[in-house]
C-alpha positions in Angstrom: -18.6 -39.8 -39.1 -19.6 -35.9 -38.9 -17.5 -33.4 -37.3 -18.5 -32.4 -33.3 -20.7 -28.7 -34.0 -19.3 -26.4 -32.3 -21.1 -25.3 -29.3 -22.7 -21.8 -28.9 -21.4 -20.0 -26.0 -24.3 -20.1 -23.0 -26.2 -17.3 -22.1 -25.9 -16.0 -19.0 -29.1 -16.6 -16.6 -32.0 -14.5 -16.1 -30.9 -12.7 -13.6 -27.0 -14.2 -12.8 -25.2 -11.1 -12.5 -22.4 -10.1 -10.5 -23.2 -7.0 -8.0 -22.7 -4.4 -9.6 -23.0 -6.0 -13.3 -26.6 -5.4 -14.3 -26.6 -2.2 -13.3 -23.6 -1.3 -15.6 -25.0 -4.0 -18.4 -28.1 -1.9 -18.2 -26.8 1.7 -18.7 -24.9 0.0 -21.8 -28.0 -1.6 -23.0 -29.6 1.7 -22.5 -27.6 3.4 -24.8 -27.1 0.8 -27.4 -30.9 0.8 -27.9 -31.3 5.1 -28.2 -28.0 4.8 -30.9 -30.1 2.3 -32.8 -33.6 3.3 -32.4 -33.8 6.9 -31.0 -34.8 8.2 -27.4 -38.5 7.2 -28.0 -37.7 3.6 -28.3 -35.9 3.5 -25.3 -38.3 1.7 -22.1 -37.3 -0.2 -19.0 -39.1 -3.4 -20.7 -37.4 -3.4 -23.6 -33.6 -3.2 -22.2 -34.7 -5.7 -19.6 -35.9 -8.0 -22.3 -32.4 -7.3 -24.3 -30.7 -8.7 -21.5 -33.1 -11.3 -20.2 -33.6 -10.1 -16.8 -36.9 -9.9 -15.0 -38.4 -7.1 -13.6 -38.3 -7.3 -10.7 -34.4 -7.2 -10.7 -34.5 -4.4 -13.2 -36.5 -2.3 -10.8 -33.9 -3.1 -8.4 -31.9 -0.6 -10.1 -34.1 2.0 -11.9 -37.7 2.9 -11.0 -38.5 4.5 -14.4 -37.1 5.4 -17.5 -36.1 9.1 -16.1 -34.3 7.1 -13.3 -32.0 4.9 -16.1 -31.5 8.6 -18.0 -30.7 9.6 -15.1 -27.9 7.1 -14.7 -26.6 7.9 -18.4 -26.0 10.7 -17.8 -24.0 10.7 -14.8 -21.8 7.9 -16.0 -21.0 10.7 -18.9 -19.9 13.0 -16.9 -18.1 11.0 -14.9 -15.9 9.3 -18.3 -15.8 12.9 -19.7 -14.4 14.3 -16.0 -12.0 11.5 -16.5 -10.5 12.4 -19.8 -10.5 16.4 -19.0 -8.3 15.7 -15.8 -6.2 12.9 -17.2 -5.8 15.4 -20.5 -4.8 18.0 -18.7 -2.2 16.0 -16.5 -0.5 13.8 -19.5 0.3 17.3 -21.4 1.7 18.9 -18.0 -1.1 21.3 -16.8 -0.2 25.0 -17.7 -0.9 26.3 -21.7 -0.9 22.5 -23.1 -2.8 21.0 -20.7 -5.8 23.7 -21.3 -5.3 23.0 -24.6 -5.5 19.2 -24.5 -8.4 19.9 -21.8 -10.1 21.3 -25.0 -9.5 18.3 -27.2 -10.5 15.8 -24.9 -13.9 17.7 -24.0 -15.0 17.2 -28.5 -13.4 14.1 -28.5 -15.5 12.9 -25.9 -18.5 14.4 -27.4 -17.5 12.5 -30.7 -16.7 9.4 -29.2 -19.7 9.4 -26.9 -22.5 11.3 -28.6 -25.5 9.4 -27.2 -24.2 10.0 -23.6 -23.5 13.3 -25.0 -26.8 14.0 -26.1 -28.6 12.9 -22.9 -26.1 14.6 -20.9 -27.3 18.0 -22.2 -29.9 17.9 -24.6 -33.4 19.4 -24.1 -36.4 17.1 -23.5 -35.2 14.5 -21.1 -36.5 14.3 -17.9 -33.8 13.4 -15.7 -33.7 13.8 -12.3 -31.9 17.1 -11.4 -31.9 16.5 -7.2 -30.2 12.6 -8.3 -26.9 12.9 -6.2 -25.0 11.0 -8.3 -25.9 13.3 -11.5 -25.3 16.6 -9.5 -22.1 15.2 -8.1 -20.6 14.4 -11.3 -21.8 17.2 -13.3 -20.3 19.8 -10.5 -17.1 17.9 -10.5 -16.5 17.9 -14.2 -16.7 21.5 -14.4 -14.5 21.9 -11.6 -11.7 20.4 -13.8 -12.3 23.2 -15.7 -12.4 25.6 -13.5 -9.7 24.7 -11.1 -7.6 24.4 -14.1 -8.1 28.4 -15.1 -7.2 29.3 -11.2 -4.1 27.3 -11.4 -3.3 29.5 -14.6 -4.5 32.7 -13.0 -1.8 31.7 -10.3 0.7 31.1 -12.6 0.3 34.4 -14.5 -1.3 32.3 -17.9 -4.4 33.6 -17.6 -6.1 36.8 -16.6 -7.2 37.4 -13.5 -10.7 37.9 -14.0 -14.0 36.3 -12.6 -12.7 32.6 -13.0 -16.2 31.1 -13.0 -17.5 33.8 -15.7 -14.5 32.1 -17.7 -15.4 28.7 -17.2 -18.4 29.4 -18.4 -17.2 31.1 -21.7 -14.7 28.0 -22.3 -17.5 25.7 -21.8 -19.6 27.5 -24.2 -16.7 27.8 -26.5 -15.8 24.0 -26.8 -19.8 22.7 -26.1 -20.3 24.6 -29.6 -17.6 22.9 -31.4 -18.9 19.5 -29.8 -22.1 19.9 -30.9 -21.7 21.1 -34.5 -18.9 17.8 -34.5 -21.9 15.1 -33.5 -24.6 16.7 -35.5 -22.1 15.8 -38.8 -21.8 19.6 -39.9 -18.7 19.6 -40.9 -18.0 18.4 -44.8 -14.4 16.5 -43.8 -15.8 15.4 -40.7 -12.1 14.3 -38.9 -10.0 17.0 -40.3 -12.8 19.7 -40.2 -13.7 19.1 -36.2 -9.4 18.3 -35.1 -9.0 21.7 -37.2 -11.6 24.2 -35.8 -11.2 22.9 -32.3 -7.0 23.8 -32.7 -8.5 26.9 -34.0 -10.8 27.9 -31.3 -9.0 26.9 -28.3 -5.6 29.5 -29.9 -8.3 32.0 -30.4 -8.9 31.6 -26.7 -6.0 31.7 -25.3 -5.9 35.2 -27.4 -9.0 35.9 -25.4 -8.3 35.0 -21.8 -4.5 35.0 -21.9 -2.6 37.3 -20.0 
């Protein structure tokens, strides 16, 4: 007598999802398919097909392909305004916290690089007006720059245009995060950990008061 097969676990339904759950399951889909194929690969049709949905429920959710950018994008900067803030909290605010603020922003990048890329690479057409997008992007730069009033408050940094050095940090650390996600670096881990210690000391040479 033959052993019982093991059965395969059941797909879920066209369609079955929880509220809220094909939306998220879509913005995952999303970027699973640019990390394997590239941006031009990436259509409405073929993430609802991945997931066995129809289209009528995937229009539910996204009109077009700008609209599930769109969505990418936001949900990156609403995980990399997470990890500034709670960065800069866990290392106490003050000279760490910018510091870790820093590290969180390339780690992000590295961790993250398709949202990354979306986020603020050229060629996408998102939807700048989408409330959601504008929300998040304002708010995660204003961890950044509340954090450099709270030092200009405490004496840490100099009291200068706070918003002009938002700007420069931004810069700064975007540069490291880029270079770190296009692999330019020959010891990828120990090259990025390094010159991102490195520029965020040379900063606080720079802005420091």
């Amino acid at each position: 007598m033959s052993a019982p097969r093991a059965r395969r676990p059941a797909k879920k339904p066209r369609d079955q999802y929880h509220h809220g759950d094909l939306r998220r399951a879509l913005l995952q889909a999303a970027v699973r398919t640019i990390q394997k194929h590239g941006f031009d690969a990436l259509t409405l049709r073929a993430v609802g097909e991945e997931l066995g949905v129809s289209r009528s429920a995937l229009y539910r959710h996204f009109a077009d392909k700008s609209a599930l950018l769109t969505a990418v994008a936001g949900e990156g900067f609403r995980m990399l305004r997470t990890g500034l803030t709670e960065a800069w909290e866990a290392a106490g605010k003050g000279r760490r916290g910018f510091e870790a603020m820093g590290e969180a922003y390339v780690r992000f990048a590295r961790e993250h690089p398709w949202h990354y890329r979306v986020m603020f690479g050229s060629g996408f057409e998102l939807d700048t007006a989408d409330p959601e997008l504008s929300q998040e992007g304002t708010a995660s730069f204003h961890v950044l720059l509340d954090a450099l009033v709270e030092q200009q408050q405490q004496g840490l940094v100099k009291a200068e245009d706070p918003q002009m050095q938002a700007n420069f940090v931004w810069a700064l650390v975007h540069g490291v995060a880029l270079l770190a996600i296009d692999g330019s670096f020959e010891h990828q881990g120990a090259g990025v950990d390094a010159l991102t210690r490195y520029a965020m000391e040379r900063l606080r040479t720079g802005i420091g008061s």
